[in-house]
VEXNU-554198 format. One record per residue: z, y, x of N, C-alpha, C in turn. Coordinates in steps of 0.2 Angstrom, whole numbers, plus 5000, padded with zeros to 4 digits. Layout:
ZYXZYXZYX;...
//
This chain:
500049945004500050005000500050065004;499650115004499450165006500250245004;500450265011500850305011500650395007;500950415005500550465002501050535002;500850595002501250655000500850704999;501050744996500550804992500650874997;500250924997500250985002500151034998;500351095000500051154999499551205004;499151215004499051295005498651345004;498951415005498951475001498651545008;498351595006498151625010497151625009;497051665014496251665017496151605022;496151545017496051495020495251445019;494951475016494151475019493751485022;493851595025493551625028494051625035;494451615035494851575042494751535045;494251475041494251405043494651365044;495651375040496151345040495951285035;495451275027495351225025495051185030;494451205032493851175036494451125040;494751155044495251125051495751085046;495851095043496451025038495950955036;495250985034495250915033494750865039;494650905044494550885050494950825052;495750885053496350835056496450795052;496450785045496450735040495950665045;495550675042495050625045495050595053;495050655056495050605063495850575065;496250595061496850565064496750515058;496350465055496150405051496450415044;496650475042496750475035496450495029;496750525021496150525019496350595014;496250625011496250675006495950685000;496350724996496150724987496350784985;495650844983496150904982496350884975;496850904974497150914967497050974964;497051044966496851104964496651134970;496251204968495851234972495751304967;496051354967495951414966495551434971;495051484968494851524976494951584973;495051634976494951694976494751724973;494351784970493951804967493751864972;493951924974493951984976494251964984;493652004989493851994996494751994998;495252034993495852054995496151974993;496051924989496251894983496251834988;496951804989497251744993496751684989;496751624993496651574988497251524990;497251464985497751394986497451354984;497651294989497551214988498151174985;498051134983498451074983498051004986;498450954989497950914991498450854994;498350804990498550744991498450704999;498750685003498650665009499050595011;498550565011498850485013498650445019;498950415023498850345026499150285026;498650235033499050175032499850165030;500050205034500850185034501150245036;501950245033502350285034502150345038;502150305045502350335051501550395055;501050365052500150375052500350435048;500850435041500650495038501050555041;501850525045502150595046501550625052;501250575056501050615063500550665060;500050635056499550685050500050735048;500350745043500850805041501050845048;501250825053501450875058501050915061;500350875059499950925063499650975058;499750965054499351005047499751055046;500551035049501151105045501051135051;500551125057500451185061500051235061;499551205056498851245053499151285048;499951275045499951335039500351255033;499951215031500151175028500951165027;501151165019501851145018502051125012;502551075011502551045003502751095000;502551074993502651094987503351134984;503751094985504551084985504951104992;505051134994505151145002506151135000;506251095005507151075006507451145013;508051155012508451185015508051155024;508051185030508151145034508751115038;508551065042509151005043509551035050;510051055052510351065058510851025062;510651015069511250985072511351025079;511751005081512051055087512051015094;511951055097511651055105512451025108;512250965111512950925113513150955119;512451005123512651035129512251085130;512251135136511851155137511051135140;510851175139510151145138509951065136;510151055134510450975130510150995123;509450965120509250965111509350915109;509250915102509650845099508950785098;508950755096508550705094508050735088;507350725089507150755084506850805083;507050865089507150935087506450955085;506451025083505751065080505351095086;504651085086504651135092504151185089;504151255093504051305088503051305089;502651355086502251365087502351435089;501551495092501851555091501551605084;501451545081501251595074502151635070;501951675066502351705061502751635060;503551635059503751545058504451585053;504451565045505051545042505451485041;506251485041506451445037506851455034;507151385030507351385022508051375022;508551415022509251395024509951445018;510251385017510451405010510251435004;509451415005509151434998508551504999;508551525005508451615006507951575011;507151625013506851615019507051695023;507151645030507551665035506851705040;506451735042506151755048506251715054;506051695059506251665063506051725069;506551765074506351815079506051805086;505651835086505551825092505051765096;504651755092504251685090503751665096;503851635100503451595105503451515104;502751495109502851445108503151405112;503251345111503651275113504451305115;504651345111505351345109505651315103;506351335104506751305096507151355092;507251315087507551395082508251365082;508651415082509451425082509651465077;510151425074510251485066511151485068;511051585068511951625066511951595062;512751555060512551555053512851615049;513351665055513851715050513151775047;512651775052512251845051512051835043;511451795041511251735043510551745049;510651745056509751735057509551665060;508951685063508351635065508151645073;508551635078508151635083507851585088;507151615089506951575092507151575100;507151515102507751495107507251465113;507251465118506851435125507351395127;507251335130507751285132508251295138;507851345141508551375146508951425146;509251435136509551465134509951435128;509851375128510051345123510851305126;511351335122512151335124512251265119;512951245122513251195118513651225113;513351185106513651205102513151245097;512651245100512151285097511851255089;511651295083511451245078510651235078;510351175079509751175081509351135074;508751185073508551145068507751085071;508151055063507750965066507150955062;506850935065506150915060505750985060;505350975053504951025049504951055044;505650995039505951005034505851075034;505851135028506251175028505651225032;505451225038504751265041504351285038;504251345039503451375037503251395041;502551405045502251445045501651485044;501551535046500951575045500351575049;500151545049499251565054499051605052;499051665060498451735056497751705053;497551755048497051745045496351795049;495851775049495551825051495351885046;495151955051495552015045494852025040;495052035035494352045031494052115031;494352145035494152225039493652225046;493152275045492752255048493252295057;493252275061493752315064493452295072;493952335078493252325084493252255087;493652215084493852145090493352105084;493052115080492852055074492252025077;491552065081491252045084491451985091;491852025095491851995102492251915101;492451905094493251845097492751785096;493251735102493051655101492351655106;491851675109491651665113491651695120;491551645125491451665132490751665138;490551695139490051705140489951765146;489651755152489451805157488651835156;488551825150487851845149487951885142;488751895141488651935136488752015136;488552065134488352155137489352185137;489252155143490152175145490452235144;489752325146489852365143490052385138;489652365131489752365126490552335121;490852295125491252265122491752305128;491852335134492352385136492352425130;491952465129491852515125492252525117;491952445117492552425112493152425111;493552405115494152375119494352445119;494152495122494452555123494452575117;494052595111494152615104494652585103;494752495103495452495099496052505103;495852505111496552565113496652615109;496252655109496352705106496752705100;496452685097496752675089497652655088;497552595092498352575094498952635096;498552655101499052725104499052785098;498552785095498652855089499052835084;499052795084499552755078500352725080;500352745086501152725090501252695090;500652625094500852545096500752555103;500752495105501252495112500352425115;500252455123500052405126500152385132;500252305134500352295141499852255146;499752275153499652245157499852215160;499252155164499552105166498952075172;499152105179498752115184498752075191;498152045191498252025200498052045206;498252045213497752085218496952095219;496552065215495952065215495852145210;496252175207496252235206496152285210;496452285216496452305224495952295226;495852235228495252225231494652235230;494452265222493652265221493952335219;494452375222494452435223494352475215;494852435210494752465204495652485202;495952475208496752515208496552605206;496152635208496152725205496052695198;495552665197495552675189496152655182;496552605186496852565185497552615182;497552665188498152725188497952775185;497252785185497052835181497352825174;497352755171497252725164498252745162;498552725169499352715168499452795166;499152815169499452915169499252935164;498752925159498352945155498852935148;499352885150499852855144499552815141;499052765142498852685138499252645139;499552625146499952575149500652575145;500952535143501752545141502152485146;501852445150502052385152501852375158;501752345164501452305168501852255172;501452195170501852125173501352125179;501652085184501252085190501652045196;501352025201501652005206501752035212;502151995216502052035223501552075226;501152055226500552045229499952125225;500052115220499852165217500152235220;500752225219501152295220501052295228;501052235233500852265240500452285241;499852255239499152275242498852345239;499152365233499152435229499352475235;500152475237500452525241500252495248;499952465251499652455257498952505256;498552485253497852525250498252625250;498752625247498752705248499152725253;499452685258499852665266499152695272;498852635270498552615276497452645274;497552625266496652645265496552545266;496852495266496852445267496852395261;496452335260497052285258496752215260;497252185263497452125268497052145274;497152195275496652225282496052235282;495652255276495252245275495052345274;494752385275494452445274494152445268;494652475261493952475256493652495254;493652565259493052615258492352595262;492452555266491852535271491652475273;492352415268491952335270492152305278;492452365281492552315287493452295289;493452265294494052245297494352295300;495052325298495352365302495552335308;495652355314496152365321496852335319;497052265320497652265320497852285310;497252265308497552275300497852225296;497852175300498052075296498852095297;499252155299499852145298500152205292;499552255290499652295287499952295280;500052215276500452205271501152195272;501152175279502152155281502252235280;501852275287502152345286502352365281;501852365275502052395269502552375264;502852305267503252265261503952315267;503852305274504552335277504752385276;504152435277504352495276504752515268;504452485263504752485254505352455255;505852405259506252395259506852435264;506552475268506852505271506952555266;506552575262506652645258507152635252;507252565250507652545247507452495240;506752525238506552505232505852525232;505452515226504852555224505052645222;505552635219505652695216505852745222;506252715224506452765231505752775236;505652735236504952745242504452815240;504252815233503952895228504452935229;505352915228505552995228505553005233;505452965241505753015248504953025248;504253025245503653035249503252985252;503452925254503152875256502652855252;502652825245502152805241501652875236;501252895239501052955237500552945231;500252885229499852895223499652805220;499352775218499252705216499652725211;499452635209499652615201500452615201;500752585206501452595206501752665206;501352695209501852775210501652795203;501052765198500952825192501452765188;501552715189502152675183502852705187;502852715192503752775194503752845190;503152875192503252945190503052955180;502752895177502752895171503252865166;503652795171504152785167503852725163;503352685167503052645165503552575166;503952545163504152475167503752425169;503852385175503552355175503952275179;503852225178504052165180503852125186;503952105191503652085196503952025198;503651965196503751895197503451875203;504151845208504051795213503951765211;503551725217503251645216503351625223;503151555227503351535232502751535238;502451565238501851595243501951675245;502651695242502551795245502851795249;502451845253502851875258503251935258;503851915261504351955259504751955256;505051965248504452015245504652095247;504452135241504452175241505252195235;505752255236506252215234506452235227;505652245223505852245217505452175211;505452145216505052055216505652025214;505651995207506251945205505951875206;506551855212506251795212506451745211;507151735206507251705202506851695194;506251625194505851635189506151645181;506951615181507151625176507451665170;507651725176507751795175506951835174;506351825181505751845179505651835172;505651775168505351755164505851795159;506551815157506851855154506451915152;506651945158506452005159505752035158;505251985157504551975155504751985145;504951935144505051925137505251985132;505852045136505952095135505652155132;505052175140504452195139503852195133;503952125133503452105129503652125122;504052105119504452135111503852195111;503552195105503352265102502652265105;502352235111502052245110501252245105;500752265106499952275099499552235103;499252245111499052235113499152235120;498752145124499052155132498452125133;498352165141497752155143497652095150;497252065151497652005157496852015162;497052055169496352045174496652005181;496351975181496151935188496851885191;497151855185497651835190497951775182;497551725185497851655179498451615180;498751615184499651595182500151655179;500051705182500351765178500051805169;499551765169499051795162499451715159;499251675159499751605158500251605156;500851635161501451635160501651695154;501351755155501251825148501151765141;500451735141500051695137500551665132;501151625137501651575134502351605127;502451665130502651715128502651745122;501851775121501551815116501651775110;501751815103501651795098500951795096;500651745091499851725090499551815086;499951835084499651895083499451945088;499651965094499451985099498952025100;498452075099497952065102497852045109;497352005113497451975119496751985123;496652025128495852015132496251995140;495751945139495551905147495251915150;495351955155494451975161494651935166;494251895169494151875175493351845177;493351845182492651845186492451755183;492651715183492851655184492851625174;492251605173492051595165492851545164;492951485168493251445166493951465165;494351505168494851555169494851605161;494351625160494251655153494551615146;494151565149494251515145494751485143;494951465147495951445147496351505146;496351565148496851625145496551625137;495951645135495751635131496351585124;496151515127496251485122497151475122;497551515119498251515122498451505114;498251485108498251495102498451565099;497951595100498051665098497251675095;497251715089496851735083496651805085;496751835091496451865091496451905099;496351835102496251845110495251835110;495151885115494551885118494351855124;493851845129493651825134493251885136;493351905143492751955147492851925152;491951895155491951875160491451935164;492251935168492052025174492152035178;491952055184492552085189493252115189;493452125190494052195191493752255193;493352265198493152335199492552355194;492552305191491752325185491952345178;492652305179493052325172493352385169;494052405176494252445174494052515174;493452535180493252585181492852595173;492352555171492152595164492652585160;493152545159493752565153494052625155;493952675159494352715163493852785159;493352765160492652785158492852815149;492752755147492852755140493552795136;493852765140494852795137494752875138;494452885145494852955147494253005149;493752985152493153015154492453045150;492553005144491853015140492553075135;493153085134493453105129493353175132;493553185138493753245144492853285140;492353235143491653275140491453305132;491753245128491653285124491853335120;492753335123493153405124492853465125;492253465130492053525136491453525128;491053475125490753505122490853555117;491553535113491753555107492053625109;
//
């Protein structure tokens, strides 16, 4: 006898492709399905619902079918309280537990839907139970004693829908391609900066030294001083090679104004991580005069925060490099709250680690030179991440172009 349970879903799940993908995974994971109702919509604003009978071999065939579909948005009919037990230890979860997605995530707890804060993915939710809230919890923060909810019982969530507004990101999303008119879609990308910033959202960076290197650091600082920037996450390396380049005219010994080898320049990044450590910090290095212009002095002098995550290849570091990954990864997580939009160039463990972070509503652009790199920032389950296969020096100089430079002219015209 054939296992069976009944689903719901409700929303723009047509023009979204959430039906299409439900009865996908039905099928390939060997099961079967039967709508029971299907309202559709009438008026582009007007949600639709399903009902849909979903069965297989056995039991166990249908919970794995069911888990994967209540990630798509899918939820019974009846939804029960959710189930909680509590953490026998620190970083210790119980049997069972829920693991998050990064979509919008409710649950159901003494009768009332709870928000769940702070939503990333492959965490757990923890419920106060005096407030009452819902936090989402990462496992190197989860205390004994904690109440941890179990299963799926009780969960909701939300899959962004795509917007039925024609808007700038509509054309560019889901494909990656180096053949696609990269200008045309900077141009875009700067409009919906714009838009973001007039409206008093928030955007962050997320940068690697290849930004330096293909000599798109002016532009870069142009963008921070202009007030676009609210963020930048970055590494050692980014932050050396920046203030070596405004040190020395160098980065890794390299002359970027001319392509050649400097004299004695292969030691030119120690210099600059000792000399910033003698001066005490980044920020002290700007106020005795040391650091005189780059992306770093315009995130000092505008009150830009920014994050600097060690890893185990830096030299040095430099002494605003956290290199405890644990704390980096706090301290990251911080930052990011509130943000609209975060932009990730040239640097795929750090655009990765941001990636893991972000809520699926995000907006999200990937530039790197490197399609397959696109591709994987890209695909982090976000609804509304991009792919730009580009340089660094090719990117940020016309984003720079578009934000601040085409505006200046058409100032002088009016």
């Amino acid at each position: 006898m054939e296992a069976s349970r009944e689903i719901e879903l409700q929303g723009h799940i047509i023009d979204s492709g959430i039906m299409t993908r439900v009865f996908d995974k039905v099928l390939d994971m060997g099961g079967n399905f039967e709508i029971t109702t299907f309202d559709i919509g009438k008026r582009k604003q007007d949600p639709s619902y399903a009902r849909l009978i979903i069965s297989s071999e056995t039991e166990d065939k249908l919970e794995n079918i069911l888990s994967e579909l209540h990630r798509l948005g899918a939820r019974m009919p009846e939804m029960e309280d959710i189930r909680l037990e509590e953490a026998e230890g620190d970083k210790i979860l119980p049997k069972g537990f829920y693991s998050t997605t990064n979509h919008p995530t409710f649950v159901k707890y003494n009768g009332n839907w709870i928000s769940v804060e702070n939503i990333e993915m492959d965490c757990h939710i923890v419920i106060e139970k005096k407030t009452p809230r819902a936090l989402c919890t990462p496992l190197a923060k989860i205390k004994k004693g904690d109440l941890i909810v179990i299963g799926e019982r009780g969960v909701r969530i939300v899959p962004p829908e795509r917007s039925r507004k024609v808007n700038q990101f509509e054309f560019m999303q889901n494909t990656v391609s180096s053949e696609r008119p990269s200008e045309t879609i900077i141009k875009k990308i700067a409009g919906e900066m714009k838009e973001i910033k007039e409206r008093g959202g928030k955007i962050g960076i997320v940068g690697g030294p290849a930004i330096v290197h293909t000599r798109a650091a002016p532009a870069l600082a142009k963008i921070i001083r202009a007030g676009y920037i609210d963020a930048l996450f970055a590494g050692n390396a980014l932050a050396t090679h920046d203030i070596e380049y405004n040190l020395f005219g160098t980065s890794l010994g390299m002359n970027l104004d001319t392509g050649t080898l400097a004299v004695g320049g292969h030691k030119n990044h120690i210099t600059t991580i000792s000399e910033v450590i003698r001066a005490g910090s980044i920020r002290k290095a700007v106020e005795c005069g040391l650091i005189k212009k780059g992306i770093m002095y315009e995130c000092i002098k505008n009150n830009v925060p920014f994050v600097l995550a060690g890893s185990i290849r830096d030299d040095g570091p430099l002494p605003d490099v956290i290199t405890d990954v644990m704390v980096a990864q706090e301290e990251m997580r911080k930052h990011l709250r509130g943000l609209d939009m975060v932009i990730m160039i040239g640097t795929l463990l750090h655009s990765i680690a941001i990636g893991n972070c972000l809520p699926s509503y995000v907006k999200t652009i990937c530039v790197d030179i490197n399609p397959a790199s696109v591709t994987k920032l890209s695909d982090r389950g976000s609804a509304q991440a991009i792919g730009v296969v580009s340089d660094a020096g090719a990117f940020l100089p016309l984003l720079a172009k578009y934000l601040i430079d085409d505006e200046k002219d058409n100032n002088k015209k009016n």
